[in-house]
Chimera marker file (.cmm) of the C-alpha trace (Angstrom):
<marker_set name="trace">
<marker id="1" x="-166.993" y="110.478" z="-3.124" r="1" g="1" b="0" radius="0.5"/>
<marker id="2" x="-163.688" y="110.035" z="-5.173" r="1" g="1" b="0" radius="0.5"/>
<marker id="3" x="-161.232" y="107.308" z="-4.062" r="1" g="1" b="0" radius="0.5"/>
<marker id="4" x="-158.750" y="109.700" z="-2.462" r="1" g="1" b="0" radius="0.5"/>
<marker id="5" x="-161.641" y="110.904" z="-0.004" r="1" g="1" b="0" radius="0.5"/>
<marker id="6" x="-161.958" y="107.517" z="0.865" r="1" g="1" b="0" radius="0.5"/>
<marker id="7" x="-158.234" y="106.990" z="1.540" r="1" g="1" b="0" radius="0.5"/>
<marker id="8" x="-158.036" y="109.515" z="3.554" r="1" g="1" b="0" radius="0.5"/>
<marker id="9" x="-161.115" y="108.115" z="5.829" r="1" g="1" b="0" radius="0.5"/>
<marker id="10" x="-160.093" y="105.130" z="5.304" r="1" g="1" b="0" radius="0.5"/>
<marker id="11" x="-156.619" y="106.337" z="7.008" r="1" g="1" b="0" radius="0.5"/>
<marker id="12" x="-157.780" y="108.321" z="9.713" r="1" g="1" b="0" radius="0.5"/>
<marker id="13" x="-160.379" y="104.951" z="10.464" r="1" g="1" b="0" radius="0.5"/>
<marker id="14" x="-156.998" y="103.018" z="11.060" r="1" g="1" b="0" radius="0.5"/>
<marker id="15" x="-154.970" y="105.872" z="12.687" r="1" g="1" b="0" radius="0.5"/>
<marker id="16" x="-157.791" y="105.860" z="15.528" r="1" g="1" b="0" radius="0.5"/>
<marker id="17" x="-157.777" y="102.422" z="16.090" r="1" g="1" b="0" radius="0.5"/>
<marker id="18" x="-154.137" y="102.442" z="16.013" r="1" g="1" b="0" radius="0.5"/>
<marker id="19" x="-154.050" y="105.357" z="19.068" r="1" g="1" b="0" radius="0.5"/>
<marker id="20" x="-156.520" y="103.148" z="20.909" r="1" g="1" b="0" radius="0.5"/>
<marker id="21" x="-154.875" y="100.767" z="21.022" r="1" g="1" b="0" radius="0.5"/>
<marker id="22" x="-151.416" y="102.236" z="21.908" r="1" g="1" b="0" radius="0.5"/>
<marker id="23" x="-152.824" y="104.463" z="24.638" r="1" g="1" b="0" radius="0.5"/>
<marker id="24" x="-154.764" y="101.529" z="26.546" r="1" g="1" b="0" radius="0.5"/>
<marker id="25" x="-152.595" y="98.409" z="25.686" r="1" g="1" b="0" radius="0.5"/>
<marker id="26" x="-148.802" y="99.041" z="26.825" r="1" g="1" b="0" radius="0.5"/>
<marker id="27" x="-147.811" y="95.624" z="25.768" r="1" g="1" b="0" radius="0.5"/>
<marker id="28" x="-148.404" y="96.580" z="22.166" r="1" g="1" b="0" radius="0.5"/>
<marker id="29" x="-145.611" y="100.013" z="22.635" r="1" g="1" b="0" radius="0.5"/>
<marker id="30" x="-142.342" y="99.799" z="22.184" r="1" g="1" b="0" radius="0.5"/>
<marker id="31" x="-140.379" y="98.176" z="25.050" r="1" g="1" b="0" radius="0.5"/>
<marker id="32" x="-138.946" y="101.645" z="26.218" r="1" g="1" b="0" radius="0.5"/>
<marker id="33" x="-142.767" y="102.988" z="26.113" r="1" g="1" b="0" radius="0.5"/>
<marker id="34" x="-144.016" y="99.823" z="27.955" r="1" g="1" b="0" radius="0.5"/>
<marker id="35" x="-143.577" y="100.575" z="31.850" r="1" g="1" b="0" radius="0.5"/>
<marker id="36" x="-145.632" y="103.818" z="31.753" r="1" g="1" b="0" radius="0.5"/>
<marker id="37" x="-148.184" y="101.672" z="31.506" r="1" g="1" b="0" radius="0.5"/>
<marker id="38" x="-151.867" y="102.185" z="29.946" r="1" g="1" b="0" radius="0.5"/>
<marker id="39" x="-154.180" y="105.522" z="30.293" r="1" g="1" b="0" radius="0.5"/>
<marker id="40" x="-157.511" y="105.466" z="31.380" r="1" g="1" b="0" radius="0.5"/>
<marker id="41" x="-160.502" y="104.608" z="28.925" r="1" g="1" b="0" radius="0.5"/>
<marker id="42" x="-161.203" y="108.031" z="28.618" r="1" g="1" b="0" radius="0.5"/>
<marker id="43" x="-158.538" y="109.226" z="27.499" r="1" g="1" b="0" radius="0.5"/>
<marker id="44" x="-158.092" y="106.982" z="24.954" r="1" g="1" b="0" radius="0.5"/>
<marker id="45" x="-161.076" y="106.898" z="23.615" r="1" g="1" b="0" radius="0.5"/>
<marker id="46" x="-160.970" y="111.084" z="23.879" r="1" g="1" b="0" radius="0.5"/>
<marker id="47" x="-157.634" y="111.013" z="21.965" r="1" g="1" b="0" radius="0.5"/>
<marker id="48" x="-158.849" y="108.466" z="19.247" r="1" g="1" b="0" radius="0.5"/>
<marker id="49" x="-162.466" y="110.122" z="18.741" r="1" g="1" b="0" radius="0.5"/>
<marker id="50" x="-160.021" y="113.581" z="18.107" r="1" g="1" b="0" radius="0.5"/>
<marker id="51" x="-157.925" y="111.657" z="15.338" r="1" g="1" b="0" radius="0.5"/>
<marker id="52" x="-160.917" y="110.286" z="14.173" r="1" g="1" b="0" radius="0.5"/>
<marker id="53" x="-162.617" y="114.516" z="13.982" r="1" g="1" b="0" radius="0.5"/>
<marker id="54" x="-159.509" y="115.483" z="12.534" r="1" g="1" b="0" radius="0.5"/>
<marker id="55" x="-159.465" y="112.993" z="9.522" r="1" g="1" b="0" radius="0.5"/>
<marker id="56" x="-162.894" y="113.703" z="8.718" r="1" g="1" b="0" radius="0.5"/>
<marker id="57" x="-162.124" y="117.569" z="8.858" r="1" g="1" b="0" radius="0.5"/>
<marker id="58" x="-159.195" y="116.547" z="6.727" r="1" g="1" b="0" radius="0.5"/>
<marker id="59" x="-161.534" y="114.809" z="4.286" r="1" g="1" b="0" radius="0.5"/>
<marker id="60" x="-164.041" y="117.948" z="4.542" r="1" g="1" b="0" radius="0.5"/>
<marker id="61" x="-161.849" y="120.463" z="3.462" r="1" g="1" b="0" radius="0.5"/>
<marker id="62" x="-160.221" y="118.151" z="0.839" r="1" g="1" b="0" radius="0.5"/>
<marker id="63" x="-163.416" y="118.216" z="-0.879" r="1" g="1" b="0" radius="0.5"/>
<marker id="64" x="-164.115" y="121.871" z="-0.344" r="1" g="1" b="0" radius="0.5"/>
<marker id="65" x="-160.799" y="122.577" z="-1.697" r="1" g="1" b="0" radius="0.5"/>
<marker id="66" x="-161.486" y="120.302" z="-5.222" r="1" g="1" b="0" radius="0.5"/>
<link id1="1" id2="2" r="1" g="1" b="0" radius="0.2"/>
<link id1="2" id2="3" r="1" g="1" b="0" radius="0.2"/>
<link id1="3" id2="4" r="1" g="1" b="0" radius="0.2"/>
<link id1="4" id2="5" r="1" g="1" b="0" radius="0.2"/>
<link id1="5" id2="6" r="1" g="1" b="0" radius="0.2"/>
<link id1="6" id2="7" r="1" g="1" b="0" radius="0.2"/>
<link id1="7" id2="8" r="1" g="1" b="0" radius="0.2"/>
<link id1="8" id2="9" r="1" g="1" b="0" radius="0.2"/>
<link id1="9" id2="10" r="1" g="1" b="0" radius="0.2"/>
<link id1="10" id2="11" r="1" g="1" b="0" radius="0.2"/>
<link id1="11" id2="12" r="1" g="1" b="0" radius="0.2"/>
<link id1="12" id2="13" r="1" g="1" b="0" radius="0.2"/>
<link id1="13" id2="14" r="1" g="1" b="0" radius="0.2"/>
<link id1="14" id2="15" r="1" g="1" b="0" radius="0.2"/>
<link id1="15" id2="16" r="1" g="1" b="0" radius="0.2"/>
<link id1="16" id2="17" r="1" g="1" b="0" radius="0.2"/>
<link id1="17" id2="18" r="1" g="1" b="0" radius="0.2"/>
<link id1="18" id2="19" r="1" g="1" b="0" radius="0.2"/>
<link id1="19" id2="20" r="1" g="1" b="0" radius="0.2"/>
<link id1="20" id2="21" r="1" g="1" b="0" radius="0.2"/>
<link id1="21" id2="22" r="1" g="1" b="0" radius="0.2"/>
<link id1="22" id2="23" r="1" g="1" b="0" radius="0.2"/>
<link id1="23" id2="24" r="1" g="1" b="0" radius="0.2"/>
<link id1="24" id2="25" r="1" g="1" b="0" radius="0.2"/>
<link id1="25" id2="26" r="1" g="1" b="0" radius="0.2"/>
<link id1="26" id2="27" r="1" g="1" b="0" radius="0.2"/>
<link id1="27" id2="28" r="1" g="1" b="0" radius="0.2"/>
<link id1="28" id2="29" r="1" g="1" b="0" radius="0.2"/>
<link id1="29" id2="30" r="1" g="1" b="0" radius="0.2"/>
<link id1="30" id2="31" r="1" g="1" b="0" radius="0.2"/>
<link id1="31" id2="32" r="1" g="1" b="0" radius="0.2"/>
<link id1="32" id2="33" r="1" g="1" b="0" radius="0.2"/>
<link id1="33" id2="34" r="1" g="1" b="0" radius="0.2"/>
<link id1="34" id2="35" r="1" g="1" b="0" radius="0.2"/>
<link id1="35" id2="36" r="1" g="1" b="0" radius="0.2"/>
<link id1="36" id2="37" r="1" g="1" b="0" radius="0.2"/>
<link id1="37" id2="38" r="1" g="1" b="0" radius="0.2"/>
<link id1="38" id2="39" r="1" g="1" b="0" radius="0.2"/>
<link id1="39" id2="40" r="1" g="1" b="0" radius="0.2"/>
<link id1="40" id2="41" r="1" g="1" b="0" radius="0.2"/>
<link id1="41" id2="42" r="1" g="1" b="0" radius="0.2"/>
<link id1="42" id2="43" r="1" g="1" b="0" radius="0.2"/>
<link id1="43" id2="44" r="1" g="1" b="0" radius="0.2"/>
<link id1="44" id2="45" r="1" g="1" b="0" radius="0.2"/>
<link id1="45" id2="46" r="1" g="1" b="0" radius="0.2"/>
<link id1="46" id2="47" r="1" g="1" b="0" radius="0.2"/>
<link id1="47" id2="48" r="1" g="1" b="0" radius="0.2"/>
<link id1="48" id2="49" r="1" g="1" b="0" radius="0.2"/>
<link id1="49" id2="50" r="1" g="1" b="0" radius="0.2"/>
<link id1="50" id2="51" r="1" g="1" b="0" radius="0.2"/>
<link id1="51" id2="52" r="1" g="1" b="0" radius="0.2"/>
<link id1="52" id2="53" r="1" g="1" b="0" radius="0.2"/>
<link id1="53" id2="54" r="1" g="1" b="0" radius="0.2"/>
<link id1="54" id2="55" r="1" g="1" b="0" radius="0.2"/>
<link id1="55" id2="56" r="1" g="1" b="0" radius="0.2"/>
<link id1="56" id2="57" r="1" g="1" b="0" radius="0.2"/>
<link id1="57" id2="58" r="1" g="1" b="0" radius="0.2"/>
<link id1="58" id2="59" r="1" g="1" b="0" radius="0.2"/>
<link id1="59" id2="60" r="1" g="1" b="0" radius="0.2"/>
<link id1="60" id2="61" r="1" g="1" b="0" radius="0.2"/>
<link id1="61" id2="62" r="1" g="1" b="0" radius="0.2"/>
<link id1="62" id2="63" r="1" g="1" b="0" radius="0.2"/>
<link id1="63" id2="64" r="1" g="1" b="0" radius="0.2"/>
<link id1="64" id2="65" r="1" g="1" b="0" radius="0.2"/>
<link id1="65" id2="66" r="1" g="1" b="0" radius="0.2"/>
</marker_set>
């Protein structure tokens, strides 16, 4: 695996953790986003588990395509 492959997981890793924990912690949004209040566990583990797919598709073809 060349470094840039592991960037990019690397990336997408952090961009999961980072929709986590947006989706199910309002006090960490922006203080317009904040009184929506958080999703369910579900859905934010369903949204970060998709980021976390696409990054490793992203990685996938990367590799195809070199």
């Amino acid at each position: 695996m060349d470094t840039d492959h592991i960037l990019l997981a690397l990336i997408g890793a952090g961009t999961s953790f980072v929709v986590f924990c947006l989706m199910r912690f309002p006090q960490t949004r922006r203080p317009q986003f904040q009184p929506y209040g958080p999703f369910s566990l579900a859905s934010s583990f369903l949204s970060a588990v998709l980021i976390l797919l696409l990054s490793a598709l992203t990685v996938y073809a990367h590799a195809v395509w070199n």
